[in-house]
C-alpha positions, 0 to 999 in steps of 0.5 A: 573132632567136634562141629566146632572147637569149644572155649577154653574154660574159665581160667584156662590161660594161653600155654607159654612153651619154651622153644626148644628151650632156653638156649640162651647160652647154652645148646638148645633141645638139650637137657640143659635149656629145657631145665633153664627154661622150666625155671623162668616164672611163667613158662608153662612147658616146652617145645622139642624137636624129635628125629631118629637116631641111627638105631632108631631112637628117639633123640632131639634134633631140630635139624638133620645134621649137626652143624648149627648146633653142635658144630659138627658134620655129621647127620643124625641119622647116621649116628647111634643114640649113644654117639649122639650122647657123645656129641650133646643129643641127649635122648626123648628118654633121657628129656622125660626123665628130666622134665616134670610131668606137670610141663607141658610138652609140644613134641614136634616130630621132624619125620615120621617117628611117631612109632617109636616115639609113641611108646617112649612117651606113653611110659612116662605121660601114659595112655592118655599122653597127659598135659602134652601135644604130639605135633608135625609138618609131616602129614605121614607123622600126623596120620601115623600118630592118629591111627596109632593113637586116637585118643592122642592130641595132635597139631598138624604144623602148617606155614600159614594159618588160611583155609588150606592149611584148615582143610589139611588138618581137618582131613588128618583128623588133627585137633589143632593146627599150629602156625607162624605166628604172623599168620594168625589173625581174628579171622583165621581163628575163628575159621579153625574153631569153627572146623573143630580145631585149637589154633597154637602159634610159633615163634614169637619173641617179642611181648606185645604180640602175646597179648595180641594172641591171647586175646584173639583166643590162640590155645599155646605159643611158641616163645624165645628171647624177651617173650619167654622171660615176660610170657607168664604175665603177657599171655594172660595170667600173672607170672608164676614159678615157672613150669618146674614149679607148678605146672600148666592148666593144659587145653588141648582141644581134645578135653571137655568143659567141665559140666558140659 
């Protein structure tokens, strides 16, 4: 952590992450959406969501069940990875396996499963977790990531972002802090660099405020809906082809300027 958060260097743009991909149609944090989503022009990578499975794999879940999603009752706690497989939850493995390497990723764990997740993800991103964030609401899942991997970048996920939530990630030894997004102003911005942390932001599904929000500096955002289709362009640069296509300029936090 440094006195005080550095700007992003020229031509670093705000990364537009898809939230839990594209689910438009389709189930999200499945394979399915997040290939849809890397394929929409200006979406730099995406955001998931991780649980534990039964036998302690790492799998995609938002929720602790399967009900909103899938329709069905069951937990995820409760079932196998390959049960889950079954029912449409793929696993972090398989999502890896699918997703170029050049996406950006936001891996948000639900619990703390930063144990199990860690070598899952070092295997394809490696030691250093390239062009990727390891985040949580959970501050045992932050302080877990941090001891088992210093060098990793990490967001503590806060409701709000004011001097509490600041405090919090500064004392988890956190390099960002990501938060509602109707809670992010000039303000908040320049009380979290100040303390040594990137501000990233979630969800927002409507254009204009994601050029309110690159313009007060805001490092990534969480996007759905007409925000995803319009990011590329609202965030800061022009539309590309999509993540799949190029791939993300990541800043992080964690990184120096060039020369600096």
């Amino acid at each position: 952590m440094t006195a005080g958060a550095p700007s992003p260097p020229a031509g670093r743009r705000m990364l537009v992450l898809a939230h839990r991909g594209d689910a438009r149609g389709r189930p999200e944090n499945t394979v399915h959406a997040l290939v849809a989503a890397l394929a929409v022009p200006g979406c730099d990578g995406l955001e998931i969501d991780v649980r534990a499975a039964r036998d302690g794999t790492p799998v995609l879940a938002h929720d602790e069940t399967l009900h909103r999603v899938f329709g069905r009752p069951e937990r995820v706690a409760d079932l196998s990875a390959a049960e889950l497989a079954d029912a449409g939850v793929p696993t972090l493995a398989a999502v890896l396996a699918a997703v170029p390497v050049d996406a950006f990723l936001d891996v948000e764990l639900k619990e703390d499963v930063a144990a199990a997740v860690l070598p899952v993800l070092r295997a394809v991103r490696g030691a250093d977790l390239a062009n990727a964030v390891v985040s949580s609401f959970e501050e045992a899942a932050v302080a877990t990531m941090r001891r088992l991997a210093p060098r990793w970048p990490v967001w503590l996920n806060v409701l709000a972002l004011n001097d509490d939530a600041i405090a919090d990630a500064v004392r988890l030894g956190a390099d960002g802090v990501a938060a509602d997004e109707a809670t992010i102003d000039a303000a908040g911005v320049a009380a979290a660099r100040a303390a040594g942390l990137v501000v990233a932001a979630w969800t927002v599904r409507h254009v204009p405020r994601l050029a309110e929000l690159a313009s007060l500096g805001v490092t990534a955002v969480c996007v759905e809906d007409d925000a995803l289709d319009e990011g590329g362009a609202a965030a800061g640069g022009a539309a590309g082809g999509g993540a799949a296509a190029g791939g993300a300029t990541a800043w992080t936090g964690d990184e120096e300027e060039d020369g600096a």
